[in-house]
DOTOR-945836 format. One record per residue (C-alpha): residue number from 1; residue in one letter; z, x, y. Coordinates in pm, 1 decimal, always signed. Layout:
BEGIN
> lumtor,vexke,c3,c1,c2
> NUM,A,Z,X,Y
...
***
This chain:
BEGIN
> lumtor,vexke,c3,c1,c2
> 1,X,+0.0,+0.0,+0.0
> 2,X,+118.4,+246.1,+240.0
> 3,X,-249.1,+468.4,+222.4
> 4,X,-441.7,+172.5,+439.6
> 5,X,-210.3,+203.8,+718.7
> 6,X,-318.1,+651.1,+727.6
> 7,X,-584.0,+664.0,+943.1
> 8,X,-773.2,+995.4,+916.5
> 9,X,-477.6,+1078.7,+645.9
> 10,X,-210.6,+1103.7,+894.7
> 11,X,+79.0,+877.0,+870.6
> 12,X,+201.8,+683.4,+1169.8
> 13,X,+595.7,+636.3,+1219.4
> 14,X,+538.3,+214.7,+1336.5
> 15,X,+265.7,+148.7,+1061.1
> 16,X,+457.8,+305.7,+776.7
> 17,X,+785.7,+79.8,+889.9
> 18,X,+528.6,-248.1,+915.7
> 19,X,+419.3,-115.7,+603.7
> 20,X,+739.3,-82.7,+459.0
> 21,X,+913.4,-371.5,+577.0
> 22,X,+660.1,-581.7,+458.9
> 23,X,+758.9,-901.5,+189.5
> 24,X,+801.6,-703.8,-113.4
> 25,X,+839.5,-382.9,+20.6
> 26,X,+1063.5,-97.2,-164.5
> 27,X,+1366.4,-100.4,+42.7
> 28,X,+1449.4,+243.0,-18.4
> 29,X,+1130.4,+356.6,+84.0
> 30,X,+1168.7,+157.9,+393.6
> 31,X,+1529.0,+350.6,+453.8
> 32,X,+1280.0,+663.8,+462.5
> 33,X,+1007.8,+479.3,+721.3
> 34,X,+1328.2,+347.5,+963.3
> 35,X,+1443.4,+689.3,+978.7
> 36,X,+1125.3,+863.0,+1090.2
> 37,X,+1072.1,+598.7,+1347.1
> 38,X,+1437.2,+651.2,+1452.3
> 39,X,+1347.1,+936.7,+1496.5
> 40,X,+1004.9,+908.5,+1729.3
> 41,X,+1154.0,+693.1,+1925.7
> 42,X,+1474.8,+943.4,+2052.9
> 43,X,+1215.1,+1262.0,+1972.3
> 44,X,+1421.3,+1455.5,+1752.7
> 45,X,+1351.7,+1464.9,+1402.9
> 46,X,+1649.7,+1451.6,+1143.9
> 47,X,+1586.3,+1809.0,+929.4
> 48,X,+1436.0,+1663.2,+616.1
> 49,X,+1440.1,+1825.9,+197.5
> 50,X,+1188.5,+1704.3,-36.3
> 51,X,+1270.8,+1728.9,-396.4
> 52,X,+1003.4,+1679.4,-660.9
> 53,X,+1096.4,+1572.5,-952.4
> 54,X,+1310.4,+1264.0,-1128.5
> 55,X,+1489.0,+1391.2,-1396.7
> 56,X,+1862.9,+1556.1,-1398.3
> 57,X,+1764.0,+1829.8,-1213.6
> 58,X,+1632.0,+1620.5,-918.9
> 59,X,+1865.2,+1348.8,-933.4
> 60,X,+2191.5,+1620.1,-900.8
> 61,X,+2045.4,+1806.5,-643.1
> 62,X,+1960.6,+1470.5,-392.5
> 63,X,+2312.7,+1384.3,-445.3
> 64,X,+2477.3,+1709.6,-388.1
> 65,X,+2253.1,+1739.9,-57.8
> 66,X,+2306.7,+1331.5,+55.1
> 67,X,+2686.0,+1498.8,+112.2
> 68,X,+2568.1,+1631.0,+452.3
> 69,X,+2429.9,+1424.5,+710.2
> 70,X,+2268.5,+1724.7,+889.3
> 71,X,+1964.2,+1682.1,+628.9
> 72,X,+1747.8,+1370.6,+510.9
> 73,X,+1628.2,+1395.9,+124.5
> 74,X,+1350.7,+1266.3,+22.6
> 75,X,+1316.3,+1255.9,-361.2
> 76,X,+931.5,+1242.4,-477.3
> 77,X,+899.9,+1102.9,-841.6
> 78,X,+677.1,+874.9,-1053.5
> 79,X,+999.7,+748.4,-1237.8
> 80,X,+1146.0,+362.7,-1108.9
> 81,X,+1500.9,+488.3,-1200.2
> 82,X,+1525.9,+877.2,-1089.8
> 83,X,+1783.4,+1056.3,-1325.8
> 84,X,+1634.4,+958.4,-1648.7
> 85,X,+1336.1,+1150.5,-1672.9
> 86,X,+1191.0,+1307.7,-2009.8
> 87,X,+1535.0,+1375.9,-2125.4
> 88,X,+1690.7,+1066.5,-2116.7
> 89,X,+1412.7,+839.2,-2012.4
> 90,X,+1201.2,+776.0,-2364.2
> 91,X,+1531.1,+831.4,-2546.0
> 92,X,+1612.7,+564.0,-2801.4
> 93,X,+1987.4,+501.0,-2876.9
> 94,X,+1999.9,+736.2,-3212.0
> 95,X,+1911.5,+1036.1,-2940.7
> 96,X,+2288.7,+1148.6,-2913.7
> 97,X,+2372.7,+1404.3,-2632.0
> 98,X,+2438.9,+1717.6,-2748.2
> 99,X,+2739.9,+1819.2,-2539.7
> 100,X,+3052.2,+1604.3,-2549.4
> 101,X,+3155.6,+1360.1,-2262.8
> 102,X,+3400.7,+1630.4,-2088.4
> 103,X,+3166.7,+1799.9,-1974.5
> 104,X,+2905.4,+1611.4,-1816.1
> 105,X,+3060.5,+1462.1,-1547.2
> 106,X,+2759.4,+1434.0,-1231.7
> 107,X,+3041.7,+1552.0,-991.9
> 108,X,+3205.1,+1920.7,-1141.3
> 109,X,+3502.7,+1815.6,-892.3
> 110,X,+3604.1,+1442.1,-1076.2
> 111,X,+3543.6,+1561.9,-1481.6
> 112,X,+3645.2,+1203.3,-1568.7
> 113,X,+3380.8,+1038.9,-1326.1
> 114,X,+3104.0,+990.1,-1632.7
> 115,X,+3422.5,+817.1,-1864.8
> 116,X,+3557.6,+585.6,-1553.7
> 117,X,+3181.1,+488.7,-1535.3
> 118,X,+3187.2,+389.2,-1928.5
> 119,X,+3505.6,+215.4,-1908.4
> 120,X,+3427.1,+25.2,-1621.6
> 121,X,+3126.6,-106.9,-1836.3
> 122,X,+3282.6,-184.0,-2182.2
> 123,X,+3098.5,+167.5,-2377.0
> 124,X,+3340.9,+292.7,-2545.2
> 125,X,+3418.8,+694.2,-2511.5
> 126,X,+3674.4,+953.7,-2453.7
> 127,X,+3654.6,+1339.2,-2371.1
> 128,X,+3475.4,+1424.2,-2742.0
> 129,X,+3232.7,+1156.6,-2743.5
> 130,X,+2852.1,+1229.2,-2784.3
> 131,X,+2695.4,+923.2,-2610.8
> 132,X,+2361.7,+781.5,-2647.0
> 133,X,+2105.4,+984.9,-2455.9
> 134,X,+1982.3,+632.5,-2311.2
> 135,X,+2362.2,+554.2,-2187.9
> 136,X,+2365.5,+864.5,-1994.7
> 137,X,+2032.4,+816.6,-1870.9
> 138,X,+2187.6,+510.7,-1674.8
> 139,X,+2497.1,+694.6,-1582.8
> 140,X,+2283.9,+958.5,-1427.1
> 141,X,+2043.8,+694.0,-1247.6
> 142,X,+2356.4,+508.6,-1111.5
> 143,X,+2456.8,+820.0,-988.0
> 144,X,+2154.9,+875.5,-722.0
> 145,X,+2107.8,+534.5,-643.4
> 146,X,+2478.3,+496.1,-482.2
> 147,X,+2382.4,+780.1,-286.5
> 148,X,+2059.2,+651.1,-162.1
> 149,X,+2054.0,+514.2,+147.8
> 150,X,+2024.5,+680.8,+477.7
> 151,X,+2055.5,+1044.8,+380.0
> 152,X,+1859.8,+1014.6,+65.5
> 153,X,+1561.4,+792.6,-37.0
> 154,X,+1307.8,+808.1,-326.7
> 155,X,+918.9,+825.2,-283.7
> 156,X,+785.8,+647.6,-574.2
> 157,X,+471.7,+875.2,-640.8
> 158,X,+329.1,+1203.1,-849.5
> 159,X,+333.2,+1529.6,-682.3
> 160,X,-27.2,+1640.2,-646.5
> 161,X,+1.2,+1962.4,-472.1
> 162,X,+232.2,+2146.0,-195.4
> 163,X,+99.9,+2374.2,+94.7
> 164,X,+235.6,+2542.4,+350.1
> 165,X,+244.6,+2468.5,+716.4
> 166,X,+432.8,+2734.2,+932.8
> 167,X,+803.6,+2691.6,+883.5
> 168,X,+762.1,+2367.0,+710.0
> 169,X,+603.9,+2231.9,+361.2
> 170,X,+400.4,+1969.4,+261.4
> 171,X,+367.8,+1777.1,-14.2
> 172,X,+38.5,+1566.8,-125.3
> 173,X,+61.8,+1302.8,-344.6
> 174,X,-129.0,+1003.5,-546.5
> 175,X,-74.4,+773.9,-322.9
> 176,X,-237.9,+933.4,-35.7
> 177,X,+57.3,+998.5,+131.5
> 178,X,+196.2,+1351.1,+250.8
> 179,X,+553.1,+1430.5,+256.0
> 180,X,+655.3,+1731.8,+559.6
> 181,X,+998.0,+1904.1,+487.7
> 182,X,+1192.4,+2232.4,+605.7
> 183,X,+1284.1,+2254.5,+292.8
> 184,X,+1104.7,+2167.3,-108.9
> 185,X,+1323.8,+2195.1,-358.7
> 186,X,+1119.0,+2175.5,-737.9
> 187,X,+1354.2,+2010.7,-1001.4
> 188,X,+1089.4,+1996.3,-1259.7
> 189,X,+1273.3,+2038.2,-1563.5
> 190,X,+1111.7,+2205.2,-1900.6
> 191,X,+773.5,+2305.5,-1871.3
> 192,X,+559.1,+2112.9,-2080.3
> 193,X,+503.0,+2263.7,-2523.1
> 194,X,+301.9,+2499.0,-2630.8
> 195,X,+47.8,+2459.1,-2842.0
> 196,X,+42.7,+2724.8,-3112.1
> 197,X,-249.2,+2906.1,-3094.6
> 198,X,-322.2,+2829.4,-3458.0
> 199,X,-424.8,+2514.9,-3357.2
> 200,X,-806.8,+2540.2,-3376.1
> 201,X,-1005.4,+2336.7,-3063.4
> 202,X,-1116.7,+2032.6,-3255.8
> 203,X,-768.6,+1935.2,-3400.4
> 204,X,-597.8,+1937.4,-3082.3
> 205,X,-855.8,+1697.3,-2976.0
> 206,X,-757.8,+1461.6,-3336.7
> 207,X,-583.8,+1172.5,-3273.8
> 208,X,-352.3,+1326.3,-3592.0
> 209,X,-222.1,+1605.7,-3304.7
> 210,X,+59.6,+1500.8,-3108.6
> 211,X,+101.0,+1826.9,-2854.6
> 212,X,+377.5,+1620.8,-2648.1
> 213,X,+571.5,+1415.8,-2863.6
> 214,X,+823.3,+1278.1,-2555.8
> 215,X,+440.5,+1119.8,-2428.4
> 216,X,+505.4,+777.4,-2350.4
> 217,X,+350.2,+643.6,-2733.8
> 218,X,+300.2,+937.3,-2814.4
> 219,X,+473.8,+853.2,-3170.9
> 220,X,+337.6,+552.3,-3198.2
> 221,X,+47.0,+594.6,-3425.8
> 222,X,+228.8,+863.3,-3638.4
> 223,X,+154.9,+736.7,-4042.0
> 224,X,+467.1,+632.1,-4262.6
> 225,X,+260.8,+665.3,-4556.5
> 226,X,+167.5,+991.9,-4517.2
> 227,X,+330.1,+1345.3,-4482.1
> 228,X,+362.3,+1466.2,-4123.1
> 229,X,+465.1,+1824.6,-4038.1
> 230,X,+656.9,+1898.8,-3753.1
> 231,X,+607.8,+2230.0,-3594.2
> 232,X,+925.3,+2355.8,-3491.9
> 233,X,+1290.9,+2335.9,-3607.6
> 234,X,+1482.5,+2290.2,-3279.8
> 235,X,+1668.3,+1952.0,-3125.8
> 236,X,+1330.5,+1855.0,-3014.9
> 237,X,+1233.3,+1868.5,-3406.2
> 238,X,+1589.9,+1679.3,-3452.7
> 239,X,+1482.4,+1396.9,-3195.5
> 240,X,+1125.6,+1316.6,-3373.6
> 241,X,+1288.0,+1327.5,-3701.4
> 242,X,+1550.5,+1054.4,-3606.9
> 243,X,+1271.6,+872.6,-3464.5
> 244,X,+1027.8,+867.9,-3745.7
> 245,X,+1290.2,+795.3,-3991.5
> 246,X,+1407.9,+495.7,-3804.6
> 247,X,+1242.4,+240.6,-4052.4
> 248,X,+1192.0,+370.5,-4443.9
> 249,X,+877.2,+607.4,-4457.8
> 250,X,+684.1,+628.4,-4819.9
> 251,X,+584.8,+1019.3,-4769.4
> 252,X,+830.2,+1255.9,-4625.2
> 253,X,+868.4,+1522.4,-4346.8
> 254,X,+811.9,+1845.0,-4341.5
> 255,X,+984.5,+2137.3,-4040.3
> 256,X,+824.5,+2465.5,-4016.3
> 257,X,+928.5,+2743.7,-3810.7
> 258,X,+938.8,+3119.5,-3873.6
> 259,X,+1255.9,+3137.7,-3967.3
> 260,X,+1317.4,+2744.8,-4083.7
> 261,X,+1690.7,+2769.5,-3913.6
> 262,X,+1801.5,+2383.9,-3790.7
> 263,X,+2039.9,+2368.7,-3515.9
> 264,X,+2428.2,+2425.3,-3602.2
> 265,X,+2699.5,+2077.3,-3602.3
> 266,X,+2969.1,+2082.9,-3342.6
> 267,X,+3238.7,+2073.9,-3538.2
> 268,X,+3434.1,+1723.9,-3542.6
> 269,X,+3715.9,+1807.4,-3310.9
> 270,X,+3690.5,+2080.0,-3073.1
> 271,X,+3776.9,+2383.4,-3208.6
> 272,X,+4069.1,+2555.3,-2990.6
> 273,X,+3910.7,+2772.5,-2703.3
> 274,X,+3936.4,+3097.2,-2706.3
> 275,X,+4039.7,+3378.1,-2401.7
> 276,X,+3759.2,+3587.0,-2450.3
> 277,X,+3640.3,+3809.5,-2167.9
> 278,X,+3322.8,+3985.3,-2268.5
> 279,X,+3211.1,+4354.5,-2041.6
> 280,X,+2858.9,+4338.8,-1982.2
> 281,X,+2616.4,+4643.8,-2103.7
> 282,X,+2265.6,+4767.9,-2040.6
> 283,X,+2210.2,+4764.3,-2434.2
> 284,X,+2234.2,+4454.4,-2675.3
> 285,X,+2412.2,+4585.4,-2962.6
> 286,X,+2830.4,+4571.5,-2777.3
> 287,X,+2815.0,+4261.1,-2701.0
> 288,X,+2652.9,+4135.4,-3068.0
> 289,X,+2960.6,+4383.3,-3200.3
> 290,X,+3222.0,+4225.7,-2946.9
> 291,X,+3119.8,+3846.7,-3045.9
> 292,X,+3127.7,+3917.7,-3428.5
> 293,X,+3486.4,+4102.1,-3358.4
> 294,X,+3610.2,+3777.0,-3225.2
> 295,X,+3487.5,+3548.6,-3512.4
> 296,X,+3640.6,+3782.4,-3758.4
> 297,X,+3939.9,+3777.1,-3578.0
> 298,X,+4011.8,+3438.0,-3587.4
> 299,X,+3874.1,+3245.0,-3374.8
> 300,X,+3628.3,+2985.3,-3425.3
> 301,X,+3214.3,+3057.5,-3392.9
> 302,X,+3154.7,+2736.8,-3177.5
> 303,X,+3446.8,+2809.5,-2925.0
> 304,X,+3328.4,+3191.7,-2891.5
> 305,X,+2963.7,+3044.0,-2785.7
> 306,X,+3163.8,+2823.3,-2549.8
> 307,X,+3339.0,+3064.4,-2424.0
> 308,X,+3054.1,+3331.1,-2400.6
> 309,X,+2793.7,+3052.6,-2234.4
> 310,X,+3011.1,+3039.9,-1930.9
> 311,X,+2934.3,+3462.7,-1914.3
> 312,X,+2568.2,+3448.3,-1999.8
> 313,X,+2383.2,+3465.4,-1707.3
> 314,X,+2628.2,+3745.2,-1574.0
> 315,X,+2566.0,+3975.0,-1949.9
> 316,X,+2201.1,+3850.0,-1929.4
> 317,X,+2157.6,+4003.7,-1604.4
> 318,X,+2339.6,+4340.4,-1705.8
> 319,X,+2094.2,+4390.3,-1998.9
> 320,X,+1793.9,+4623.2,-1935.7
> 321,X,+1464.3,+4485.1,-1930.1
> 322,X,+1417.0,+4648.9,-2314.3
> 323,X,+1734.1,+4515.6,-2441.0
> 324,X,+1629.5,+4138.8,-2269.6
> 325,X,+1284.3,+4203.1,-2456.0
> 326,X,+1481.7,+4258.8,-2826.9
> 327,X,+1731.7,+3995.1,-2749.2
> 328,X,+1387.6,+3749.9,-2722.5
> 329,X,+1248.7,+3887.7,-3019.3
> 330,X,+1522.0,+3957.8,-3285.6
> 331,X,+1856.4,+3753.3,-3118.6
> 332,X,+1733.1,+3407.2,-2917.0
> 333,X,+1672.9,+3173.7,-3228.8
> 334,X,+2020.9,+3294.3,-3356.9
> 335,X,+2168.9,+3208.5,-3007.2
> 336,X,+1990.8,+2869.1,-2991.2
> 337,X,+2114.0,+2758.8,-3336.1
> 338,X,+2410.2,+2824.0,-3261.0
> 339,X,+2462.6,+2741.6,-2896.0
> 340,X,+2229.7,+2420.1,-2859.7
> 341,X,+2411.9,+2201.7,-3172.1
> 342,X,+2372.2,+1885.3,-3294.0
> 343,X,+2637.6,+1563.2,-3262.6
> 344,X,+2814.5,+1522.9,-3552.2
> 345,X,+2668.9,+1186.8,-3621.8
> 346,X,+2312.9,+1363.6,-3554.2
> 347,X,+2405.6,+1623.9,-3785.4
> 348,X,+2502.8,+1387.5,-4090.6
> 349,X,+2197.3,+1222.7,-4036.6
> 350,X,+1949.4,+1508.2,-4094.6
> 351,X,+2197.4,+1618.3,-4379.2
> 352,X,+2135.0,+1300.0,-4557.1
> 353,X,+1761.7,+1311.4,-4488.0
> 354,X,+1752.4,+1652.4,-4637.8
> 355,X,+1969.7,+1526.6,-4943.1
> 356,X,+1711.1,+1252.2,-5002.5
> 357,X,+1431.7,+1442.3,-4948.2
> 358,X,+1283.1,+1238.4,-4705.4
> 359,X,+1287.5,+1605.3,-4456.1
> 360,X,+1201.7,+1914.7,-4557.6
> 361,X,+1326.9,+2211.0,-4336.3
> 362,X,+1135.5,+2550.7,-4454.5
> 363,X,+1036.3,+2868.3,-4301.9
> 364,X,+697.3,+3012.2,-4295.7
> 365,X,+382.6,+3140.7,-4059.1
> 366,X,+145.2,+2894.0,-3942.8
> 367,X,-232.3,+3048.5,-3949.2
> 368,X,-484.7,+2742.5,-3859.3
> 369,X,-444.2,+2409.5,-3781.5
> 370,X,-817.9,+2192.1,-3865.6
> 371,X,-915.9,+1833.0,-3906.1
> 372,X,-981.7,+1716.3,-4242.0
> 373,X,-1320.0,+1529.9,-4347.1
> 374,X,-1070.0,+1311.8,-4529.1
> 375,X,-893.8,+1261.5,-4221.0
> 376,X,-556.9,+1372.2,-4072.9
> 377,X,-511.6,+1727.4,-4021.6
> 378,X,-573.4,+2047.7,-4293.6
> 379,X,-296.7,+2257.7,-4219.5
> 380,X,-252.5,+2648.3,-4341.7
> 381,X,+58.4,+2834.2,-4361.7
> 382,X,+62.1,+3204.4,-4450.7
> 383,X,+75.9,+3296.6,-4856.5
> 384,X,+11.2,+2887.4,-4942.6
> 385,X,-245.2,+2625.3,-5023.7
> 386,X,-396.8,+2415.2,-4751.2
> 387,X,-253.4,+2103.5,-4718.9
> 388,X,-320.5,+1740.4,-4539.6
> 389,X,-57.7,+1596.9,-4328.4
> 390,X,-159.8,+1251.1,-4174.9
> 391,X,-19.2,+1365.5,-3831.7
> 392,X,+91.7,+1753.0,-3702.5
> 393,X,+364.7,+1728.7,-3416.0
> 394,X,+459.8,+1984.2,-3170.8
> 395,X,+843.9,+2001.5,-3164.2
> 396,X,+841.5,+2390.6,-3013.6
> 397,X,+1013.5,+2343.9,-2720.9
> 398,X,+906.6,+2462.9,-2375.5
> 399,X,+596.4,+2690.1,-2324.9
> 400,X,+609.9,+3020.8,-2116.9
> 401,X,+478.7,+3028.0,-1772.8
> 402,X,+203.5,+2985.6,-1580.8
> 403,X,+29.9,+2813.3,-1847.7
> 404,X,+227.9,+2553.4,-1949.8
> 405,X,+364.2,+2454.8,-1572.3
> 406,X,+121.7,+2160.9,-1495.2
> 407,X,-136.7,+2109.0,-1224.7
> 408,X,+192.3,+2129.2,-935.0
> 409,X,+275.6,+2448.5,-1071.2
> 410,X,-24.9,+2611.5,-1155.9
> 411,X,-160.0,+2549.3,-835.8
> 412,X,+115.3,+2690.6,-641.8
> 413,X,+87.5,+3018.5,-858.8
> 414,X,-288.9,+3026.7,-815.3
> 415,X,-217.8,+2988.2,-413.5
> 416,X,+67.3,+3310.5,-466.1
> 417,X,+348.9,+3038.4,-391.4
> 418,X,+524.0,+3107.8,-697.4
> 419,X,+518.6,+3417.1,-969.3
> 420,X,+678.9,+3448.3,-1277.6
> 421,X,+1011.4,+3559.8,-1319.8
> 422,X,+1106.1,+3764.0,-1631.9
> 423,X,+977.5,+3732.3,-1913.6
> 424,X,+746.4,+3430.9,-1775.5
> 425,X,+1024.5,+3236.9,-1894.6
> 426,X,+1044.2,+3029.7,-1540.3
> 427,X,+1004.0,+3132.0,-1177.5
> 428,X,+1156.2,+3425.2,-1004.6
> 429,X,+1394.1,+3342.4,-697.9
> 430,X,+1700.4,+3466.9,-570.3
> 431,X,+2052.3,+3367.8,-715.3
> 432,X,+2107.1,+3099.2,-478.9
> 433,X,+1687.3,+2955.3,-622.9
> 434,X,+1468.5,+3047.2,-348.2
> 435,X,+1163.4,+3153.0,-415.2
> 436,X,+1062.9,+3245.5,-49.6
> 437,X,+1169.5,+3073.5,+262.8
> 438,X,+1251.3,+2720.5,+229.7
> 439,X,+1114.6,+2687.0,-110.0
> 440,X,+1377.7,+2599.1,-403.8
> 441,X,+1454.8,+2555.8,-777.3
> 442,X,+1695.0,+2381.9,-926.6
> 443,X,+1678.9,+2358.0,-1345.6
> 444,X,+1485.8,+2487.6,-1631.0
> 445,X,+1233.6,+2701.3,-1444.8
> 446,X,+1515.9,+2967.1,-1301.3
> 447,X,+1504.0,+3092.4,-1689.7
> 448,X,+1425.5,+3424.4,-1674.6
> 449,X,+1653.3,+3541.4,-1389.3
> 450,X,+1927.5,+3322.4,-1521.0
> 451,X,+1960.7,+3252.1,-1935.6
> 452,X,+2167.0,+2952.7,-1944.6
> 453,X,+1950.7,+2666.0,-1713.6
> 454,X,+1877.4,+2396.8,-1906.7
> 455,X,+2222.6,+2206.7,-2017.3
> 456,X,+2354.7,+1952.5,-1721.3
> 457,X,+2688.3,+2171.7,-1613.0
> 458,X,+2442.9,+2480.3,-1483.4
> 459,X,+2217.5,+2230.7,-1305.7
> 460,X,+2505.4,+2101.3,-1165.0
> 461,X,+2654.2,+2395.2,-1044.6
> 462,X,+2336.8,+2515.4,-893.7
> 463,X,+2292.3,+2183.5,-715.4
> 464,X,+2596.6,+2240.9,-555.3
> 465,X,+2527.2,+2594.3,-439.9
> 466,X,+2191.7,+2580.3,-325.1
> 467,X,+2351.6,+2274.3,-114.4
> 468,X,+2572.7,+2472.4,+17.8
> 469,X,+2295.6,+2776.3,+75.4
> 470,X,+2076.1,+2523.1,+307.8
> 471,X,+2134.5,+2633.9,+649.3
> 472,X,+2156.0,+2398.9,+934.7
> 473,X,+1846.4,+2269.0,+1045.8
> 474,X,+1766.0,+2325.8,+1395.0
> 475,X,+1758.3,+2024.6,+1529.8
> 476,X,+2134.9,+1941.5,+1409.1
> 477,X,+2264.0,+2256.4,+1586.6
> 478,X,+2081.1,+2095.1,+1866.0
> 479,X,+2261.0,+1772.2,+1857.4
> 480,X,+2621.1,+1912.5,+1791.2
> 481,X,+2568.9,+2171.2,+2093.3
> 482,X,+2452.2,+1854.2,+2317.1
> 483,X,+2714.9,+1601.8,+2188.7
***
């Protein structure tokens, strides 16, 4: 609606709020319009941070920023509910969280925010609950929409590209519309899979490939009469499996990674934490020694990776780039397994699965992925016979950088906005997330600099400090010198 009233592609203050204030019109889009003609009319414009993106990462970051009235947020997202996204968006109610309800609070200063918000809605919960990835979906959406309002709106659109304009950004999207800020913040969350270079041209094109299986349908079509492999043997492998297996299937399941290693269980009741202060060291091999030292000595494996996550960007960043390299090669799936787990309920699950044979978990090296004249896929896995699956899913995980960014991204590093940070694991910045002036990220894509950036307690913390990082903008130190 709002592109008719843009002539020449430049938006008018008074036609966007007739726009906006129009029957029908999004009132929290027409928060954003009264506030830029607010703004013509006294000529001073409120300092204004754009945020793209819908999930966690965005939704945390708007609300940590709405706290100070010096800036006006803007959130820019496809989503009708920002704070779901692909995490907790398509999630069905068997997709359990995988961290316990203590922990993932939306405020790191009220811990029992996330349970009040349970109670006050009959779901039961205490502090070691796992709750339905849906549930917290809600929680998380509930969160940013009682801080919309004047200090933070959402733009109800998909990203298309960001430029540069002097001190300022600005953001195209599909609707026509362009969004000017001081500051962008990218909450983006995982880049998208990758598909294994084994799979050969024409299969990917098959409708038996699913190479995103969080796609909206993208499990739809996915045979219960015939085998389906699932490539990769992370939570994301977990989450299809649970899905797949939520009605009876006549042909079973197969997981294949290299080293066929299914995430660990958190144990039933928290294991007692442990005072474990880890030195960091240029080489890999102390702090493997140091962790094993602790097990043996007692304490229990999930509360030393508990313990040792709270350290990990700090001994990440004291590793050499070699030692980084090895830890990647010879060390991450062990971490992974071990520090991403599954819910107990999750975990008894894929145990029974296994027991009934209904999933297969195995290890091997995938060498070419074809369609079959018979159809489905012909699949070939180092030292065995070809075999047909009806469907071949990609459960891998997040692909390295540039290539698996998306359009938004892989524009910006074409245009030099963005490189790589180590290891192409996400985007280099500084350790408050700035990438160069005025440009932020929150989330997933600080991997590389940082090691843990994917669970919700780091996003929240970095929410709150690049918050605090955003200097004044101008125009406020204007207004507090004049008032």
């Amino acid at each position: 609606m709002l592109c008719r009233y843009r002539p020449k592609g430049v938006c008018d203050a008074n036609l966007l709020y007739q726009a906006a204030t129009e029957r029908g019109a999004d009132p929290v889009t027409s928060t954003v319009v009264r506030d830029s003609v607010a703004a013509a009319r006294t000529g001073r414009e409120p300092g204004t941070v754009a945020i793209i993106g819908g999930g966690a990462s965005g939704a945390l970051t708007a609300r940590a920023i709405a706290r100070n009235s010096a800036w006006r947020t803007v959130l820019i997202s496809p989503e009708s509910r920002p704070g779901r996204g692909v995490a907790y968006g398509p999630a069905e109610e068997w997709h359990l969280l995988n961290s316990r309800a203590a922990a993932m609070s939306a405020d790191s200063t009220d811990p029992q925010q996330l349970l009040r918000w349970c109670r006050e809605r009959g779901i039961p919960a205490d502090a070691a609950s796992f709750l339905p990835r849906p549930v917290y979906g809600d929680y998380l959406a509930d969160q940013f929409a009682s801080a919309a309002g004047p200090r933070l709106s959402h733009h109800r659109a998909t990203a298309l590209a960001v430029r540069p304009d002097g001190p300022r950004w600005i953001v195209t999207d599909d609707t026509g519309a362009e969004t000017r800020a001081e500051h962008l913040i990218l909450a983006l969350g995982n880049p998208a899979p990758c598909v294994p270079s084994a799979v050969g041209d024409e299969a990917r094109d098959d409708v038996a490939f699913v190479a995103d299986p969080w796609a909206p349908g993208a499990l739809d079509a996915v045979p219960a009469d015939q085998p389906v492999l699932l490539l990769g043997t992370g939570l994301t492998a977990i989450d299809v499996a649970l899905t797949l297996t939520r009605d009876p299937r006549a042909a079973p399941l197969e997981a294949l990674s290299r080293r066929g290693m299914l995430p660990r269980a958190h144990p039933a009741v928290p294991a007692p934490a442990v005072d474990l202060e880890v030195e960091a060291t240029q080489s890999l091999s102390p702090l493997i020694r140091r962790l094993r030292q602790a097990v043996a000595d007692g304490a229990h494996w999930s509360a030393v990776m508990d313990t040792v996550r709270h350290q990990a960007d700090r001994l990440w960043a004291g590793l050499d780039t070699a030692a980084q390299e090895r830890f990647l090669r010879h060390a991450q799936r062990y971490w992974e397994v071990h520090r991403h787990r599954m819910a107990p309920p999750v975990a008894a699950r894929i145990t029974a699965l296994r027991d009934s044979g209904a999933l297969r978990v195995r290890s091997g090296r995938l060498t070419s992925v074809e369609p079959d004249p018979r159809g489905g896929l012909l699949v070939r896995v180092e030292g065995e016979q070809p075999k047909r699956y009806g469907a071949v899913i990609t459960c891998t995980g997040p692909g390295p950088l540039p290539c698996s960014g998306g359009p938004l991204l892989k524009g910006m590093f074409d245009d030099g906005l963005l490189r790589t940070g180590p290891h192409a694991l996400g985007v280099d910045t500084d350790d408050d997330g700035q990438a160069r002036p005025g440009l932020w990220l929150v989330g997933p894509l600080r991997r590389g600099r940082l090691w843990e950036s994917t669970a919700v307690p780091e996003i929240r913390s970095q929410a709150e400090r690049l918050a605090a990082a955003l200097p004044e903008p101008a125009e406020h130190h204007l207004r507090t010198a004049t008032a």
